[in-house]
N, C-alpha and C positions, 0 to 999 in steps of 0.2 A: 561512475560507470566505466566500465573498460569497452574501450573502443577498438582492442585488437580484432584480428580476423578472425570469427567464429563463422566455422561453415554450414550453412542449415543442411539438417536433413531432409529432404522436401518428400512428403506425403501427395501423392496429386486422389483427388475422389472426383470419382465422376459424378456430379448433380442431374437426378431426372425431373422430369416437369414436375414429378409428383411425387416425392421422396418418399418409399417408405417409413422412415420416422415422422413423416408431417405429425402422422397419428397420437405422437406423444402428447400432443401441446393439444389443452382443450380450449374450452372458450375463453379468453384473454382478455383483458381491460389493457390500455396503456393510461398510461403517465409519463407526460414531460413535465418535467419540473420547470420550475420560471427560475427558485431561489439558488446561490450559488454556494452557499452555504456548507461546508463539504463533513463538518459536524452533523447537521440536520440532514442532509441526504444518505448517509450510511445510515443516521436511523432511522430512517425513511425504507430500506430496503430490510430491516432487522423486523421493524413493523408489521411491514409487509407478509414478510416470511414465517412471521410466528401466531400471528394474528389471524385466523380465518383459512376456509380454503379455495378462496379462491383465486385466479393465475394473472399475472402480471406482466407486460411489459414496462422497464420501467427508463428513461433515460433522460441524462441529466449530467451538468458541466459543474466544475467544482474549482472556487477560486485558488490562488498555488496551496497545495497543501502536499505532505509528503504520508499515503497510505501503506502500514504496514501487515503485513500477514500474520494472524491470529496467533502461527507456532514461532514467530520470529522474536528474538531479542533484538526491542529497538534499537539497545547502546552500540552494536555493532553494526547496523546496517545502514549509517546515515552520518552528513558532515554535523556534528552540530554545530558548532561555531557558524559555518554558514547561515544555516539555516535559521538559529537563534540571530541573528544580523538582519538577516532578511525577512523575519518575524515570521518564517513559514511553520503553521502548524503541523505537528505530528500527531496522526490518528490511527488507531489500531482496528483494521475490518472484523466481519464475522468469519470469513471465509481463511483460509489458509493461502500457501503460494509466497511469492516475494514481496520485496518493496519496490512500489510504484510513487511516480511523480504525476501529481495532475494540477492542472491550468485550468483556465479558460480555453486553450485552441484545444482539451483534451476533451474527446466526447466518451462518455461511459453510459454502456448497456448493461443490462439485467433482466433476466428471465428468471420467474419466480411460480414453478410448476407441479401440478401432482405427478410423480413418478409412479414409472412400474418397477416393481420389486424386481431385484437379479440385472436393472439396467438402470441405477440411478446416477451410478459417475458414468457418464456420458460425455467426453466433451465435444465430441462431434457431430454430437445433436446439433448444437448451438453453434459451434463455429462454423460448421458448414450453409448456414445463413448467413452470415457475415463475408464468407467467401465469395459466396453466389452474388451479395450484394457490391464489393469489391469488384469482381468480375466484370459484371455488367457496366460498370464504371470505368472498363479498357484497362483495368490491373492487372497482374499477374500475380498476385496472391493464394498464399496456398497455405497448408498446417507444419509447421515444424516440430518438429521431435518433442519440444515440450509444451504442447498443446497451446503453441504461441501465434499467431499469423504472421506474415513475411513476407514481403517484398523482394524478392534478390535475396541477398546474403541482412537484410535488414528486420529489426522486428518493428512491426505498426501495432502489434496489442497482444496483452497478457491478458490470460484467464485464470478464473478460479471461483470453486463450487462451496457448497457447505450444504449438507444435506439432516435431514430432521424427521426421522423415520421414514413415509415417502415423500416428503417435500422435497423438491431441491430450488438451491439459488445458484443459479449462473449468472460470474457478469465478468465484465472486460472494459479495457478500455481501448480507443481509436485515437491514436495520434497524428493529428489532422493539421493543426499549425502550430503543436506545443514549443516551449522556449526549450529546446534542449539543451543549449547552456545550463541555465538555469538546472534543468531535470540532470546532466551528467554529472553538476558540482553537488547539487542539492543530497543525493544519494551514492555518492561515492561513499565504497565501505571501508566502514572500522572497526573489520575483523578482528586485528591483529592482536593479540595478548589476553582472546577470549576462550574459555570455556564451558562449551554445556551442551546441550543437545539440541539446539533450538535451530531451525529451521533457516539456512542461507540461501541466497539471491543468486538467479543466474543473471551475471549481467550479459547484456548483449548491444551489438551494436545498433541504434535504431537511426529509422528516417521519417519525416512529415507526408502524409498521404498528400497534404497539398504542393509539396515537391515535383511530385510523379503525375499530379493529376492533371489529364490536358482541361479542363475543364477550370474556371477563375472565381471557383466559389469563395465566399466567406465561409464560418465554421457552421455560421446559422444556416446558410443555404445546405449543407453537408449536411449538418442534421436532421434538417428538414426532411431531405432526398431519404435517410437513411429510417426517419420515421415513415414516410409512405412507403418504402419496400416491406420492411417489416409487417406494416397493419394490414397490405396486400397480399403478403406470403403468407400470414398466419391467420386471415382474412377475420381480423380483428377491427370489431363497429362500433365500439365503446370507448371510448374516451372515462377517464377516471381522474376525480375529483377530489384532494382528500377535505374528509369535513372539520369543519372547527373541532369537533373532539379528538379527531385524529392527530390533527396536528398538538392538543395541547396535550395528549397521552406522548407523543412524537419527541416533543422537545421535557417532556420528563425524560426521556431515555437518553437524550442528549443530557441533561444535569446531571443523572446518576450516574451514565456508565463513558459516554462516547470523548466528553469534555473532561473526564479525570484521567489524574496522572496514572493513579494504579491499577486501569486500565491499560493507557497507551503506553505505560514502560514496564509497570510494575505485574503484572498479568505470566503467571508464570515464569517468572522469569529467575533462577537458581542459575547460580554461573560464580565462576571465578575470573579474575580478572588481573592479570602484571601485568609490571611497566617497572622502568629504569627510571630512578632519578637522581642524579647528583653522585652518582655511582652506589647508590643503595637500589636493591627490586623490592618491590612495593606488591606485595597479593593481596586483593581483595576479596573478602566474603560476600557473595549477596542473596539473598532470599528472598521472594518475593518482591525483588523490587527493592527490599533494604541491605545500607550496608551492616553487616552482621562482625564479620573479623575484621584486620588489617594487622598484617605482619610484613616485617621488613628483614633481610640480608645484608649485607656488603660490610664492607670494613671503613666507611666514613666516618660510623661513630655521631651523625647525625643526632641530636640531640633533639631538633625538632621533629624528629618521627613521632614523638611522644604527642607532641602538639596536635600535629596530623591525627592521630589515632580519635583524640579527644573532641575534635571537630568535624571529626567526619563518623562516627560510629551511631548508630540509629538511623542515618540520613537515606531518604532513596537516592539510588545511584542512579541522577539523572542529573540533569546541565543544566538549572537555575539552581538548584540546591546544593550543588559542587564549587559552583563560579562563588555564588554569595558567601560559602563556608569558610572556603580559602579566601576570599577576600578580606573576611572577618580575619584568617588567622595573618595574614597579612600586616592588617593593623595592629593586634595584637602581641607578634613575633618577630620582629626584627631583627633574623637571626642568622649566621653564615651565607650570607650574600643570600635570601632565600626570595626568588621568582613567584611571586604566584598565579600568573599567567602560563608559565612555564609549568607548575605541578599540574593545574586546572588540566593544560593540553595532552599532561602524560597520566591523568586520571579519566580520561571520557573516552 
């Protein structure tokens, strides 16, 4: 994440006791999740959204995992090396928007509503709850430019919607006491030598709400707080339960779609891709997620490009199937001093 100085554009709204959008949000159930599962919890909010009509609050903390936006190309937006190190999983949401990092100190919200036609992307339905609640907490929080929250010149939580004739699903995350270490290396991008259409990251520079906050809570205490504002502002008296069916319909959609690769990499994903190696460029085809061509340049005269082509062509272009390929060709090719750590890093 780029930590240079981005300047917020600051939105201030004025909040009355009784907003007129309260109106939107009808009778509401919540759900706090206990499990930290961060597979089962997107499909938990997918569940939600597409099943039934009725409205949701839903919130819930997610062990490290690294979530990526529906229109994004994973291979560019994320360390992998890192992250494969650190055995942080990568998961692809329903919603659109950038790549986020969540923990345990991250809290994430979700509103799950019938909409009125002609006002479904809204984001200041929802953020303006979240402000209100910050507020009241001696913040100074407010909207910036890309419907982010912020602190100072800081972001504390990204949003993003996904709508479904009038449904919508809003949700965000609060960053409360997350490792930003972790989160800046975790998602630092690898744009460079991509091509396609696919949706990139604003990075920004963020800070822990428990930084700023005079108050010594834990993350639990925080949520807590953040759970009784909410079921008070939206004067929400249900508590919601999911049932054993739900759950084992739940974690089918975790088998089929949340826990596979051609989902979280392979999901749209049409791009091309160079890279320099050994003074030859190197372009990749990939479709869908597979590598398709592989043609080379330069005047090395590399003899193992032939190799490469032949072990890397059908593969998804993704980082266990890349490391393991050239590993193989590795043992296999023993040839002009050839790296395969080194091509791995100028292939991902």
């Amino acid at each position: 994440m780029n930590l240079g100085a981005n300047i917020a554009i600051r939105i201030d709204i004025k909040i009355e006791h009784k907003p007129k959008w309260f109106c939107y949000f009808g009778e509401m159930k919540v759900l706090v999740q206990q499990t930290h599962d961060p597979y089962f919890n997107l499909a938990v909010e997918e569940f939600l959204f597409r099943n039934g009509k009725e409205e949701y609050l839903y919130i819930y903390r997610n062990n490290p995992s690294v979530i990526i936006g529906k229109h994004q190309n994973t291979m560019a937006e994320i360390n992998h090396w890192f992250i494969n190190n650190q055995k942080v999983p990568v998961i692809r949401r329903l919603s659109g928007g950038g790549t986020v990092y969540h923990d345990l100190g991250n809290v994430n919200f979700c509103f799950i509503i019938n909409g009125q036609a002609g006002n479904l992307v809204n984001f200041l339905n929802f953020n303006r709850l979240i402000i209100r609640f910050l507020n009241q907490l001696g913040l100074d929080a407010f909207i910036g430019e890309k419907n982010d929250i912020r602190i100072g010149n800081h972001k504390v939580s990204g949003n993003a919607e996904h709508i479904l004739k009038n449904r919508v699903l809003h949700h965000g995350t609060l960053l409360y006491n997350t490792d930003l270490a972790l989160l800046n290396e975790a998602i630092r991008s690898n744009e460079y030598g991509y091509q396609d259409r696919a949706i990139r990251s604003n990075r920004s520079s963020t800070i822990n709400i428990a930084d700023v906050l005079k108050m010594n809570w834990s993350v639990e205490e925080f949520t807590n707080r953040l759970v009784d504002f909410l079921t008070k502002e939206l004067k929400i008296d249900e508590n919601f339960t999911l049932t054993p069916e739900m759950v084992n319909d739940i974690n089918i959609l975790v088998k089929e779609k949340y826990s596979k690769s051609d989902w979280n990499y392979g999901y749209n994903a049409n791009y091309s891709f160079s890279t320099n190696f050994n003074g030859e460029k190197i372009t990749i085809t990939v479709e869908n997620g597979i590598i398709t061509s592989l043609n080379s340049s330069g005047s090395s005269g590399m003899t193992i490009i032939d190799d490469i082509k032949k072990q890397l062509l059908g593969l998804p272009h993704d980082f266990s199937h890349l490391v393991k390929a050239i590993h193989n060709l590795d043992i296999n090719s023993k040839k002009e001093g050839f790296d395969s750590e080194n091509l791995s890093k100028k292939l991902i």
